[in-house]
N, C-alpha and C positions, 0 to 999 in steps of 0.2 A: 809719758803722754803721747796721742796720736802726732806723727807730722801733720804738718798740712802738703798739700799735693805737691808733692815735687814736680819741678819744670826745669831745670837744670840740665848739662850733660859736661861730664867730665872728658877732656881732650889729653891722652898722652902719646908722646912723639919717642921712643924710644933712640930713635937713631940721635935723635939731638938732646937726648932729654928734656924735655919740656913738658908740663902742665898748665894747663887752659882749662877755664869754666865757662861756657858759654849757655845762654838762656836759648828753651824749645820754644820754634814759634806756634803761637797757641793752639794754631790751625790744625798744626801737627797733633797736640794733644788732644783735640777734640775729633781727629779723624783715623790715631791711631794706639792711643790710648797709654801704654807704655811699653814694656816686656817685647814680645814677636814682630805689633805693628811699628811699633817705636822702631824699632831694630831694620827692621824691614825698611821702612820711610831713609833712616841715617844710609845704612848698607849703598838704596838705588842710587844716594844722592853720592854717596862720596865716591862712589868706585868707577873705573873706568870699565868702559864692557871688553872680556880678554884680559882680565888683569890678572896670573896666575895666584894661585891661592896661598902658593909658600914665598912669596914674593915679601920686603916691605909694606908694599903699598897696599897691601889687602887689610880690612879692616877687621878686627876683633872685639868686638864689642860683649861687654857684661851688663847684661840689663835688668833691672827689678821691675816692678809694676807698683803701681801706684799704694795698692793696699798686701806689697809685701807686707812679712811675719805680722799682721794684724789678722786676718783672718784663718782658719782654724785648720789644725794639719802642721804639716812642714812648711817653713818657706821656703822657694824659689826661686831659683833666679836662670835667668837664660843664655846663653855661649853661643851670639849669633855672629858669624862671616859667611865668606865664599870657602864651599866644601872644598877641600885638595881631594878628596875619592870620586866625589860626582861633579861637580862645578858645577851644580847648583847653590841656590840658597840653601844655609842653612840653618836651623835652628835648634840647641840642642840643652835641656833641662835637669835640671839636678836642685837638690833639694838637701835641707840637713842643716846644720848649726851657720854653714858658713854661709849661706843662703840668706839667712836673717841677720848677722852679723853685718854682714854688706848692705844692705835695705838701709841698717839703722848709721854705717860709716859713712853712706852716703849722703843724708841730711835730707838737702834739697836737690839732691840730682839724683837721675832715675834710673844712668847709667855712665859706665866708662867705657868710652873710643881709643883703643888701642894701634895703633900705627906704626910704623917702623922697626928697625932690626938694633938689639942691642948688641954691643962688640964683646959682650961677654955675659954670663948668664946671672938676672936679677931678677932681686921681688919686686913684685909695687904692691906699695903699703898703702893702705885709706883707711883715713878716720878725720871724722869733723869735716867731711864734705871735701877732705882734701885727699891730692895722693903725691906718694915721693917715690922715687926708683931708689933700689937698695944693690949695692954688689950680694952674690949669690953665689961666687964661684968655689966655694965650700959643699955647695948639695948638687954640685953637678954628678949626674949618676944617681942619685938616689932613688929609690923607689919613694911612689906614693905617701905610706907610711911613716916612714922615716923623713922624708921632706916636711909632713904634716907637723911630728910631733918635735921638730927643730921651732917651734912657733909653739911652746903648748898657753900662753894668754892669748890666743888670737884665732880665728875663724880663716883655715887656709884653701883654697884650691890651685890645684898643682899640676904637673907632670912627671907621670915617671920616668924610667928610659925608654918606652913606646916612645911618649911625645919627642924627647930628645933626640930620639933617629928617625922622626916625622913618619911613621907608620900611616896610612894615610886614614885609619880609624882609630888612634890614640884619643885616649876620653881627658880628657880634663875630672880630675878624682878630689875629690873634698873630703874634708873629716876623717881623713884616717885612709881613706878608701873606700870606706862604707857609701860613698851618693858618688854621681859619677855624669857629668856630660856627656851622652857615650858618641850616639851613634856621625858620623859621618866626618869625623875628625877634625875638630875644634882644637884636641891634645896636638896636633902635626900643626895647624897655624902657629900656635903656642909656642911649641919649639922650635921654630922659623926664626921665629921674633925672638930666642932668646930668654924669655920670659919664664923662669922657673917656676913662677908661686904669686899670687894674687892673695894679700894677706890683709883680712878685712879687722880691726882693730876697736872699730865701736859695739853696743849691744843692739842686739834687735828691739827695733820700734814695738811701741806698746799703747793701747788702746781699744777704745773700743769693746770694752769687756761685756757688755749685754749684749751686742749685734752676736759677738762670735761664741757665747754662749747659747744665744738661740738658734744660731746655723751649726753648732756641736749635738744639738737636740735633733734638726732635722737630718744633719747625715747620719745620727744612729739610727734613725727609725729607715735611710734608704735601704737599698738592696744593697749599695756599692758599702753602706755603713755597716751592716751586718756582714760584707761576706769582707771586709778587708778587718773590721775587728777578731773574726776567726783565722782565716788562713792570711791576709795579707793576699799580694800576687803568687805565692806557693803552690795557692790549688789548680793554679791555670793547667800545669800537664794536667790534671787528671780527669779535667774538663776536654780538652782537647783532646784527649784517649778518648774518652767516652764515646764522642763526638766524629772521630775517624776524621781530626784536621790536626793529629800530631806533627810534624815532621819527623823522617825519623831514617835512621843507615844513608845519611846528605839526600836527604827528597825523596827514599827509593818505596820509603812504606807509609801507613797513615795510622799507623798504634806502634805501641813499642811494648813486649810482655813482660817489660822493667818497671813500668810507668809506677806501679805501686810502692816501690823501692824508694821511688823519688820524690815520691810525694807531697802531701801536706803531713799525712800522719808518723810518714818518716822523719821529716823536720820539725814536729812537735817531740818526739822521742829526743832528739837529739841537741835539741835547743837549749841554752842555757837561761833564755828568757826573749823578752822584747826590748826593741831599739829603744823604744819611748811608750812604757808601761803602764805609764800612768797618763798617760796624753788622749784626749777624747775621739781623737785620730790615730788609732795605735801605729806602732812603724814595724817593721819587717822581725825577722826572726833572727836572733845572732848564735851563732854555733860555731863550735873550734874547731879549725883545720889545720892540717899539716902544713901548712903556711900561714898560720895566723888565726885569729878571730875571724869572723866573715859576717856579712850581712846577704846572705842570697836572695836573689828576686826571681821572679818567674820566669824570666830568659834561661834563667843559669840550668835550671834541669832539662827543660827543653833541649837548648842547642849543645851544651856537654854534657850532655847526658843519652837525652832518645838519639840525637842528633846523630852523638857518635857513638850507641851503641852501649852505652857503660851503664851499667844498671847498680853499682856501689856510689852510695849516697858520699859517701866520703868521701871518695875521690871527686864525682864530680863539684861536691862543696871544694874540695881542696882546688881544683882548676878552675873554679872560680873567682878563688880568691889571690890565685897568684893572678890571673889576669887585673885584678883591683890592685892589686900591689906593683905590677907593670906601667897599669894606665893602658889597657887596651880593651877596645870594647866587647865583649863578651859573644856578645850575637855575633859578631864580623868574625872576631877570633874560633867560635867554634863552625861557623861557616867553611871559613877557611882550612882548617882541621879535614873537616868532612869531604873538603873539596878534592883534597890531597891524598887522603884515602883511597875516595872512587876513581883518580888519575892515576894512582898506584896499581888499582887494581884493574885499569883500564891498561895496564904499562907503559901510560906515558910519562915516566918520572923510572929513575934508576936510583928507586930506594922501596925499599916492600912496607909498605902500611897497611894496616889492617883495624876493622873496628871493633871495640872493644877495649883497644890498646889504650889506658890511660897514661901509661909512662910514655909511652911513643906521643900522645895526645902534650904533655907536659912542653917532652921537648919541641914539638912544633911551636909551639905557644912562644918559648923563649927565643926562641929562632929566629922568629915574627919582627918580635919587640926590641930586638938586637941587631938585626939584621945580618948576623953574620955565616950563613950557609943563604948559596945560590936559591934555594927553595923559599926561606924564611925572608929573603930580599924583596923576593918573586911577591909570596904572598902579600908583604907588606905595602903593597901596592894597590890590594884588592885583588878578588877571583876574577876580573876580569884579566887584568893586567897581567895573572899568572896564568890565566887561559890563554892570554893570545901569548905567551912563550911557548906552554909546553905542549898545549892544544886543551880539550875538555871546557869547550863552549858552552854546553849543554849541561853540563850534571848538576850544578847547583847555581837555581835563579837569580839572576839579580834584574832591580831596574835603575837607568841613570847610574848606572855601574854600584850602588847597593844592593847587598844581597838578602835575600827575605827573611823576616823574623819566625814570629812565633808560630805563626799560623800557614797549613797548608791551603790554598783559596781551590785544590781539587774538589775539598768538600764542600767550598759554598761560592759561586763563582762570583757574586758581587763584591766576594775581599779582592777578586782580581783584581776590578775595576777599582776597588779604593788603594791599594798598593800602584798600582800604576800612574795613576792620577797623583799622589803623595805629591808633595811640594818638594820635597829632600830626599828624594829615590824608596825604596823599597822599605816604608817605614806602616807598621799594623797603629801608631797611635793616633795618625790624624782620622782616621775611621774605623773603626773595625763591624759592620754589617753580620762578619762571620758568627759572632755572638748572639744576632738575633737566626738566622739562617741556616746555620748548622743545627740548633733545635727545634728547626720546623716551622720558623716564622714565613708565611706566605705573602708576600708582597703581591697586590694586586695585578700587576704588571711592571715593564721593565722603568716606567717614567716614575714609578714610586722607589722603585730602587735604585735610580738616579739619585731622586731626590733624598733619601736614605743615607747615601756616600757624599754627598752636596751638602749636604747640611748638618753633618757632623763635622764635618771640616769647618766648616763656617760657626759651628759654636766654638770649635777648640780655638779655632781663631783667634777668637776675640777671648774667649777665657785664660789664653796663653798671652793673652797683653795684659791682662787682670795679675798675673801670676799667681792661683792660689794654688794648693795641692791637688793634682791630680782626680784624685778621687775625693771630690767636691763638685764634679761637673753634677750630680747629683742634687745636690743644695742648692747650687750656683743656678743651673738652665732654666727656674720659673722665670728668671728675671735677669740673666745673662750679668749677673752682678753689678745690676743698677744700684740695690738698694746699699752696697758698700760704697760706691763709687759717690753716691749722694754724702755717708757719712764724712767721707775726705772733701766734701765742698763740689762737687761736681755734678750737676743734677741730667740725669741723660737716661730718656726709657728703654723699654725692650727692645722695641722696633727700631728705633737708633742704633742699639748696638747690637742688632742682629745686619742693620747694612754695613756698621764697620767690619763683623766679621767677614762679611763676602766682601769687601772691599780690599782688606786686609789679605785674601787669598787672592784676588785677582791682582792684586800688586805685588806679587810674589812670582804669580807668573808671569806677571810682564818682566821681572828681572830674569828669568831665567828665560822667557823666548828672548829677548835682548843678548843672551849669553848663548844663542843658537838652539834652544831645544826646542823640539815640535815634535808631534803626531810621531815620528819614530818612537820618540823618547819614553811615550808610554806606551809601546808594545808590549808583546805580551812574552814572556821568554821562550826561548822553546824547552828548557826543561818541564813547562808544564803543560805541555803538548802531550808529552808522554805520560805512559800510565805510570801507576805506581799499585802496591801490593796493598790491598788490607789492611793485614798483620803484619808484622814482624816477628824472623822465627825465636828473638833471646839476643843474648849478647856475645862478644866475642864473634870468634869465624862462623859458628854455626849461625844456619839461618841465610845467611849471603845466598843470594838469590834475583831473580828477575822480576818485573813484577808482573803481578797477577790479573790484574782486574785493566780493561779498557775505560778509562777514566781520567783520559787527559783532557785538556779544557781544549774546547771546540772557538778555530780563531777566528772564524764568521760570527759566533754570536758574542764576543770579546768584540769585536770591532761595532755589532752594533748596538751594545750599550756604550762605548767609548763615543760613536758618533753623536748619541743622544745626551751624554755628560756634556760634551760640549756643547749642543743645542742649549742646553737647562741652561748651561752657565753662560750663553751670548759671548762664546767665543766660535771662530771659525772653523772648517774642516779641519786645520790644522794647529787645532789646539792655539790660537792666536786669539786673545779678548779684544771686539771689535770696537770701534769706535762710539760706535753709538752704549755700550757697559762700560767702555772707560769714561766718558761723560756722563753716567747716570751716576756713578761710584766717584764721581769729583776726583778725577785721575789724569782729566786732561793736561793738568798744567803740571804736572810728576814726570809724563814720559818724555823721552828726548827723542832725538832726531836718529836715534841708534835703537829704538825700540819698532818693529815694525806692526804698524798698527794698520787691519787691514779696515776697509770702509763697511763690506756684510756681512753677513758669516750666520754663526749661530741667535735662535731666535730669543732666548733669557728664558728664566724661571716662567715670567709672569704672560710671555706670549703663550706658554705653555698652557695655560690656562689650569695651574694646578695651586697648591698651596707653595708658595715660596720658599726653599728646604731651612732659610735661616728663622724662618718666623712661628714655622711648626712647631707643635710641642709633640707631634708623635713618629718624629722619625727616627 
């Protein structure tokens, strides 16, 4: 049967061991609902501003959302602390068996707050609303996999040896390795703490079987329901080919002449079937690799694949999946690959790389997640951190020290503005505009394409406190999933929780200007100042080349839609939400004396005199 709402939170102290259940005060749940806000709300209050992120004292929290595994898809669940890559917030999601298992061990609590350093490596176990610490020092070392299937009755997520030498993008990897918390290194807090494996021991909640039968009717009939029942995320290269917003030889081109190789129709050839076949929300594609089964998603051909060059479907499956088997995150991990490459061949590194090279691709990979060559140390640090060693600022973007995903923003400049603005560095999910803009969508002018990158964020917001699956914003955006929220007892309409979403974002960056970031922070990099080619000449050494085309992004008109983001959103020149949006967003009595909160600044959506981007249904 359905819970009823959970209000709960689970308190674990590892350094002392201890377990505490304390009740949300209600305000909270009605202002931040569960999942990202929840997380968000806990994070501002418990942490000290400076508080290093591999430290005890950083918080780690695992959070469900009120109508986890009842609603249709995967369930969710969220891996929210202070990033060790960016020191920003962050937030990071994964989906799959152990995602529901957790929802339903947890009862009536909605999340666990993890704290402190244990003196030797252990699980925490939960079930019945409860959790115990367990010695662990049997799976030290282990990969993903093999950590998983030491639990085969129970719903695990873990770390590999990424997490255990705190890579500073190590994912937190569930189920085998198949789902994965990736980006901004959740897995590096994890192994700070000690903490090998979060081992959820109940079954997922269950209920509700007409609501989520008829929200299984409308995402088939979406666009998002139709194109993930066919390709899943798979087809995105070949969209992005299309499109000339691949990335591709680390940022140097905007196609790749592999892209077909990589594809969807090459992962249909090669598939052994689907995650979950028979589920009204189908799940990814599983195919065997030289390291294993795999579950690949859209990142994985993109960034090992165009990224670096490799146009064999195998191999880049197979680099995929050892990075699953590591714990490290994919995007970061073939970033870094790529970055290594263009400094090799820039010769600031005394080792020869070259693109194309999947074995050489391998070994950086394990280097990373090891740490044990000067290079693989460097990287695992982030492209930044291996920039300011060996030099190579410029080659591959990052922002808030994240380095960019899927999408080049050459071909549509308002992913600039949504990648820069990201609440967690260089991340394409809290917006992605490129999808409408790369095919031609015309935005009337730049205050619609504000509110365009504004109010995507502001739905994922609040649907990221929701936690349903991903591709559900579909189903979900008539009604920002009020009408679930009613069936768990909680009655609250659209336009409520369209201001929790911008609420929700603007309390996120108040933690992070409290953590010092401003108007730097979202700059624009200078890798994409520069041009970039077309095409791509193929794979391997051929091809290597300059690029072609004048088509770097212009930092005057970068600065003035940045200006006008913050106008929309009534924050200051410098990216600071001013007093008068922290009052309207009931935030006054959240911030502290360490948040600087200026008196005028920017004017809000509504002086704008346009439609408000959370309330809109057409941005």
């Amino acid at each position: 049967m359905a819970r009823e709402y959970p209000s709960r939170v689970l308190r674990v102290d590892l350094s002392d061991r201890t377990v505490s259940s304390e009740p949300v005060p209600e305000t909270w749940l009605e202002r931040y609902i569960g999942g990202k806000g929840l997380g968000a709300r806990y994070l501002y209050a418990d942490l000290e501003p400076g508080t290093d992120p591999l430290s005890p004292e950083n918080v780690l929290a695992f959070v469900v959302g009120p109508v986890s595994g009842l609603t249709p898809g995967e369930p969710r669940y969220a891996a929210i602390t202070k990033s060790p890559l960016t020191g920003t917030f962050l937030d990071s999601y994964s989906g799959g068996e152990f995602a529901g298992r957790l929802a339903g061990s947890l009862e009536d609590h909605l999340a666990v707050l993890v704290t402190g350093q244990a003196d030797e490596p252990v699980v925490l176990s939960v079930a019945d609303g409860e959790a115990t610490i367990e010695p662990a020092d049997d799976l030290r070392g282990t990969d993903a996999a093999e950590t998983c299937a030491a639990f085969p009755d129970a719903g695990v997520a873990c770390i590999g040896p990424a997490g255990e030498h705190e890579v500073q993008y190590a994912t937190i990897a569930a189920d085998g390795g198949d789902h994965h918390a990736g980006r901004g290194g959740a897995g590096a807090v994890m192994g700070s703490k000690n903490l090998k494996a979060v081992v959820a021991r109940g079954e997922a909640p269950t209920g509700l079987e007409d609501l989520r039968e008829r929200y299984e009717r409308r995402f088939a009939e979406s666009e998002d329901g139709r194109w993930q029942s066919a390709s899943g995320t798979l087809e995105t290269i070949d969209v992005a080919n299309a499109v000339g917003v691949l990335p591709t030889r680390g940022w140097q081109h905007s196609r790749f002449d592999g892209a077909d190789d990589l594809g969807i129709e090459a992962v249909r050839e090669r598939a052994s079937g689907r995650e979950r076949p028979d589920d009204a929300v189908p799940g990814g594609f599983r195919v065997e690799t030289g390291a294993g089964e795999s579950v690949p998603r859209g990142a994985t051909p993109i960034v090992l694949g165009a990224g670096l060059a490799i146009d064999d479907f195998d191999a880049v499956a197979t680099l995929g999946a050892v990075c699953d088997r590591l714990g490290v995150d994919v995007i970061s991990a073939g970033n870094a690959v790529a970055w290594a490459v263009r400094a090799s061949q820039a010769d600031l590194l005394e080792r020869d790389l070259s693109f194309g090279d999947e074995d050489a691709a391998n070994d950086v990979i394990r280097e990373i997640a090891s740490r044990k060559t000067p290079l693989g140390d460097a990287l695992a640090d982030g492209i930044d951190a291996a920039a300011a060693e060996f030099g190579g600022e410029d080659l591959v973007p990052t922002v808030k020290g994240m380095d960019y995903s899927s999408y080049d923003p050459r071909g549509a400049e308002t992913m600039a503005l949504a990648y820069a603005t990201s609440d967690r560095g260089a991340c394409h999910r809290r917006a992605r505009p490129v999808e409408s803009e790369a095919v031609g969508r015309a935005w009337p002018d730049d205050r619609a394409r504000v509110a365009a990158v504004a109010g995507e964020q502001n739905r994922r917001a609040v649907l990221w406190s929701l936690i349903a699956d991903d591709f559900l914003e579909d189903a979900l955006s008539h009604d920002l999933g009020a009408e679930w929220l009613a069936a768990v007892g909680r009655e609250v309409d659209r336009t409520d929780l369209a201001t929790v979403g911008e609420r929700i974002w603007t309390l996120v960056r108040l933690f992070n200007v409290r953590e010092g970031f401003s108007r730097e922070d979202d700059a624009l990099p200078d890798a994409l100042l520069e041009s970039r080619g077309d095409a791509d000449g193929g794979s391997g050494a051929a091809g290597d080349g300059g690029n072609a085309n004048g088509d770097g992004l212009d930092p005057e008109r970068f600065d003035a839609l940045l200006e006008r983001y913050y106008r929309y959103r009534g924050w200051n020149e410098e990216g600071r939400p001013t007093l008068e949006t922290v009052r309207r967003l009931d935030l006054r009595e959240v911030v502290d004396d360490s948040t600087p909160i200026p008196e005028t600044g920017g004017t809000g959506a509504r002086a704008e005199s346009e439609p408000s981007p959370e309330v809109s249904d057409d941005d």
